[in-house]
C-alpha positions in Angstrom: 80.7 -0.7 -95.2 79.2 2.6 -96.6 80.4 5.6 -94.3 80.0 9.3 -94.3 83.1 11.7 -94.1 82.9 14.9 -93.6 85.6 17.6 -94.1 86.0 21.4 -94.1 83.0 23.7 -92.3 81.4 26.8 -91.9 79.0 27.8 -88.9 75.6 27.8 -88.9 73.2 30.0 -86.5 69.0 29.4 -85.8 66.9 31.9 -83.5 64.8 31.5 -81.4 62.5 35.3 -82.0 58.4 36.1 -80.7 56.0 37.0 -83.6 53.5 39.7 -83.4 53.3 43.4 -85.3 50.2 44.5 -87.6 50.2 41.9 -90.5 50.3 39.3 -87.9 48.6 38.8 -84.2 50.3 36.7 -81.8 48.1 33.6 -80.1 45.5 35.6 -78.2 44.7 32.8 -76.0 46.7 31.2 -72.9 48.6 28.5 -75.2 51.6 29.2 -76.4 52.5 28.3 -80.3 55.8 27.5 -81.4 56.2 27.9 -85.1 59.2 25.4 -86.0 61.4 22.9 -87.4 59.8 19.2 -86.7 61.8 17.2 -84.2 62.5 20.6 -81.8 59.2 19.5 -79.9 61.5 16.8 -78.0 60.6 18.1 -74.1 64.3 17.4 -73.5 65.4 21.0 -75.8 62.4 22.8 -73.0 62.6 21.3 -69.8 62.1 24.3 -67.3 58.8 24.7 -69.2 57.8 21.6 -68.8 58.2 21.8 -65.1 56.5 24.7 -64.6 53.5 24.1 -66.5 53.7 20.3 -66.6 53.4 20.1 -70.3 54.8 21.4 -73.4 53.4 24.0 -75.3 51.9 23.7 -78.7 54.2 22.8 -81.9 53.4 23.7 -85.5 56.2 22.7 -87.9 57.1 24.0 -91.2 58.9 22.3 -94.2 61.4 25.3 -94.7 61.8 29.2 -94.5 60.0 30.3 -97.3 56.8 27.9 -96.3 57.0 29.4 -92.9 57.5 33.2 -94.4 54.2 33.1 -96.5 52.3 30.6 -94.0 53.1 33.8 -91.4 51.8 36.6 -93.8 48.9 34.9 -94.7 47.7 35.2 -91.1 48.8 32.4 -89.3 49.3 32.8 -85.6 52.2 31.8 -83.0 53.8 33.3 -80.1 57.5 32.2 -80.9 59.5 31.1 -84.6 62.6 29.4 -84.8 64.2 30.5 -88.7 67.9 30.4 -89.1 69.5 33.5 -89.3 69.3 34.6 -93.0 65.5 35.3 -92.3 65.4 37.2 -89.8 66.1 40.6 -91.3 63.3 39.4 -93.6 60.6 38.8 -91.4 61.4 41.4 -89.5 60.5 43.7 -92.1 57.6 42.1 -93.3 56.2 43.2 -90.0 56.1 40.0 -88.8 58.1 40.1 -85.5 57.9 41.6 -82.2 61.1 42.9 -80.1 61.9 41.1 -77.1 62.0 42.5 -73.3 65.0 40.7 -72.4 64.8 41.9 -68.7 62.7 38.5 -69.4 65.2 36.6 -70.4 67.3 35.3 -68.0 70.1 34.0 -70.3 70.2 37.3 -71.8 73.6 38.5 -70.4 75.5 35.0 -70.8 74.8 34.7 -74.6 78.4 34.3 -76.9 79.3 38.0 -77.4 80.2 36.5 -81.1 76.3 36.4 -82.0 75.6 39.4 -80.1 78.5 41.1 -82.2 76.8 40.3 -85.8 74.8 43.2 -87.3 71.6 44.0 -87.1 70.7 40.6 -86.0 69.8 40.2 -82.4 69.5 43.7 -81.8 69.1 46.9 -84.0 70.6 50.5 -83.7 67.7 51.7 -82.0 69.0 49.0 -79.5 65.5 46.8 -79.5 66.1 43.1 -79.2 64.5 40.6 -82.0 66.0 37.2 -81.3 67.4 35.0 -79.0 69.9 32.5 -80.5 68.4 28.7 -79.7 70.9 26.6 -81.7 74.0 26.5 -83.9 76.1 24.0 -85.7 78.5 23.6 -88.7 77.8 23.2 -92.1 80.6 20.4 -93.8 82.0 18.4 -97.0 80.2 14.8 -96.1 80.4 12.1 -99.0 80.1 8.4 -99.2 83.4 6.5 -99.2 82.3 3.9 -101.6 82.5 6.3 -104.3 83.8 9.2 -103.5 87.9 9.1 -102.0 89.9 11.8 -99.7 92.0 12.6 -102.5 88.8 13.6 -104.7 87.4 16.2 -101.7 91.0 18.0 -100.9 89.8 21.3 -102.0 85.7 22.5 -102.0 85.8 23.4 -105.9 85.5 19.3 -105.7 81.8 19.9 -105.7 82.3 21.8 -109.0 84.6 19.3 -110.9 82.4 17.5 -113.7 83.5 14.2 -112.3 80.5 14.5 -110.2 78.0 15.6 -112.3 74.8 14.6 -110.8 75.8 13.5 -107.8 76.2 16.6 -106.0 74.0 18.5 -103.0 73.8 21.8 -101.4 71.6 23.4 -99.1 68.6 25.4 -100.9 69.7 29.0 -99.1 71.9 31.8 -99.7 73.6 30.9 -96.0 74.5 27.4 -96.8 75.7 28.3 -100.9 77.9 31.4 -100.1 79.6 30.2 -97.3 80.7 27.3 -99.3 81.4 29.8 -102.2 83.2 31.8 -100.3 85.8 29.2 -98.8 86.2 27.7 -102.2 87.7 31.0 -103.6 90.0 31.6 -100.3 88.1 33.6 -98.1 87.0 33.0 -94.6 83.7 35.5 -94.1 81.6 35.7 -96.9 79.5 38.7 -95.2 82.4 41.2 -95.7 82.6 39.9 -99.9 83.9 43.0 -102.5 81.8 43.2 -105.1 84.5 41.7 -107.6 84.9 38.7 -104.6 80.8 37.4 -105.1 80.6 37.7 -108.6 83.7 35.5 -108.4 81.6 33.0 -105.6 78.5 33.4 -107.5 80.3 32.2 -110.7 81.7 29.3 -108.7 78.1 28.3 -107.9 77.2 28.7 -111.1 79.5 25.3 -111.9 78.5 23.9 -109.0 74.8 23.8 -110.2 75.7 22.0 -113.0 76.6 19.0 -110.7 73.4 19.3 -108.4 71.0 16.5 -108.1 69.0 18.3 -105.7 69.0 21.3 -103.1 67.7 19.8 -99.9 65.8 22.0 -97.1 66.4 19.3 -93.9 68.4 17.5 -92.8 66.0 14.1 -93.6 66.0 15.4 -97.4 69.6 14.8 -97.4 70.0 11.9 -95.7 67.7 9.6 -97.4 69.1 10.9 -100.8 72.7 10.1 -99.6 71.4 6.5 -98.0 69.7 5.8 -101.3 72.3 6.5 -103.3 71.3 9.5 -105.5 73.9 12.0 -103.6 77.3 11.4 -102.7 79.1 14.3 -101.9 77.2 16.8 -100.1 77.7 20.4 -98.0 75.7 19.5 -95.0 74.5 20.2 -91.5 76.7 18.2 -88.6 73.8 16.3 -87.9 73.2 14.6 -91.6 
């Protein structure tokens, strides 16, 4: 029987934030637009809005972050975007993002003071608010047990021994790569990284790539390649 194991992780953080700014209007009519990952138009992750309005609003998806960055500065229009959190300081200075009246939100006060704590993310010195965090999870060693064993996947530089050349995925951000690089050489935060620590985590990724089959961008990407057989020993999401 072919099972998936997974092992050490690192957590993971997506937004919820409200587009607007001069490079790009929000929806100027009465529907709202929801600029997001496919499967988050299940009515079950937006219930009270479905009661109130007896419908959902409207869902357009994007493949990943990058797609969704340049799909936004070439004009598109939504009212809300749901990146993860290594785009946000991005878009926001593209001019892509408007700040949040959280006297809106009613959830505002009972969000984890950890994701409140991290800088410059949900709010910025001049105290404006820019996101609302919609979802997190953890990021883990998952390989198949018919060819891949415990003993193999005791330390993360596993995914940089040349026994699995090939045979190896990671996610296609910096997020995903650094946090794994950063735990593989002994530290625990890989935001507060001396300059001698990531040229030691990007050298580490630098082996790694020489394993990769392929960086995936969802969760899907990665979980057909691991069903069909091209991946077996992967850094993924919890729900792969």
């Amino acid at each position: 029987m072919r099972k998936l194991i997974k092992g050490k992780i690192a957590a993971g953080l997506c937004l919820a934030l409200m587009f607007g700014g001069s490079t790009l209007a929000y929806a100027e009519d009465s529907e709202l637009i929801v600029f997001d990952w496919s499967g988050y138009e299940d009515p079950s992750f937006h219930p009270a809005y479905v009661e109130k309005y007896n419908d959902s609003p409207t869902f357009t998806f994007f493949g990943d972050e990058e797609e969704a960055f340049q799909k936004l500065r070439s004009g598109f229009k939504a009212d809300l975007g749901h990146p993860c959190s290594q785009s946000v300081v991005k878009w926001r200075e593209a001019g892509l993002l408007k700040p949040l009246d959280t006297s809106r939100i009613a959830a505002w006060d009972d969000i984890m003071p950890g994701f409140k704590a991290m800088k410059d993310l949900m709010t910025t010195e001049d105290g404006q608010a820019w996101l609302v965090p919609f979802d997190w999870g953890n990021t883990a060693v998952t390989y198949m047990t018919e060819k891949v064993t415990s003993e193999q996947v005791q330390s993360l530089k596993a995914f940089a021994d040349p026994a699995f050349e090939g045979r190896v995925s990671i996610g296609d951000n910096v997020d995903d790569a650094y946090a794994l690089a950063s735990l593989a050489i002994g530290l625990k935060d890989w935001s507060a990284m001396t300059d001698e620590q990531f040229a030691e985590a990007s050298e580490f990724l630098r082996q790694v790539h020489k394993n990769v089959r392929l960086y995936w961008t969802d969760n899907t990407e990665l979980s057909q390649a691991m069903a069909g057989g091209e991946v077996d020993l992967a850094w993924a999401w919890n729900e792969t």
